[in-house]
C-alpha positions as CSV (number, residue, x, y, z in Angstrom):
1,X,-2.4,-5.3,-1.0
2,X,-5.6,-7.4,-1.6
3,X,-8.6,-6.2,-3.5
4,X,-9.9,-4.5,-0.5
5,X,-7.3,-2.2,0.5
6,X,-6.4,0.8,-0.8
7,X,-2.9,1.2,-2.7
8,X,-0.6,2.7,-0.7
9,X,0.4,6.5,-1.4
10,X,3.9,8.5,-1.3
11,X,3.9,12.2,-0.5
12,X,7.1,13.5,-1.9
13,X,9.2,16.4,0.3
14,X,8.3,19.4,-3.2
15,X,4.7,18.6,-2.2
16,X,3.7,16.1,-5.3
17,X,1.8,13.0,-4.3
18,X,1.6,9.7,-6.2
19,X,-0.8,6.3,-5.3
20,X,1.7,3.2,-5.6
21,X,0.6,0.4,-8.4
22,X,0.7,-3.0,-6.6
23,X,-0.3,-6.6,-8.5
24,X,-3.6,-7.8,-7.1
25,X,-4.2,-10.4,-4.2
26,X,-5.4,-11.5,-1.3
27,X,-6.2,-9.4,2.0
28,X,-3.3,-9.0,4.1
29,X,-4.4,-10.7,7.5
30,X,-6.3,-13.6,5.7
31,X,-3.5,-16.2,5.7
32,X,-3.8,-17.4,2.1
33,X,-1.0,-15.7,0.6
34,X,0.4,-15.2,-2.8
35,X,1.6,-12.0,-2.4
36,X,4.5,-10.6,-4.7
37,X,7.4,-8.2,-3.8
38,X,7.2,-4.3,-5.5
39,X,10.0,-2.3,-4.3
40,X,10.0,1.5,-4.6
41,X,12.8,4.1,-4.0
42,X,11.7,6.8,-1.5
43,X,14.1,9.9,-0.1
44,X,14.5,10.3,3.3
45,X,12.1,13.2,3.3
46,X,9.4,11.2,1.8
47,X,6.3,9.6,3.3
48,X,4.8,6.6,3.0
49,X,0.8,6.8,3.3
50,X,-0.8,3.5,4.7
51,X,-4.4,2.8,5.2
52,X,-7.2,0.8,5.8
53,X,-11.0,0.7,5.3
54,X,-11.4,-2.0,7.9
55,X,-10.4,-5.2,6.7
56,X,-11.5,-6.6,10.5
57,X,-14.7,-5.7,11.4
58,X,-17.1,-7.2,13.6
């Protein structure tokens, strides 16, 4: 995620949270790359928090 997104969070199924550490880069949606993999193991009854604060706004 690019420097104006927020890191995405995991809500784990006991009820404890944690916000994902991800290298910086570019806005996704901005087509100039140079974005590196981070793989994280998750359980099944985990959930993955995504959002936004509006890269595309007109």
């Amino acid at each position: 995620m690019g420097p104006s997104s927020w890191p995405p969070g995991i809500l784990h199924a006991d009820g404890t949270a944690m916000v994902g550490e991800l290298p910086v880069g570019p806005p996704w949606g901005t087509g100039l790359g140079g974005y590196r993999l981070v793989t994280r193991r998750m359980t099944a009854d985990d959930t993955l928090l995504l959002f936004t604060d509006g890269l595309v706004e007109r």
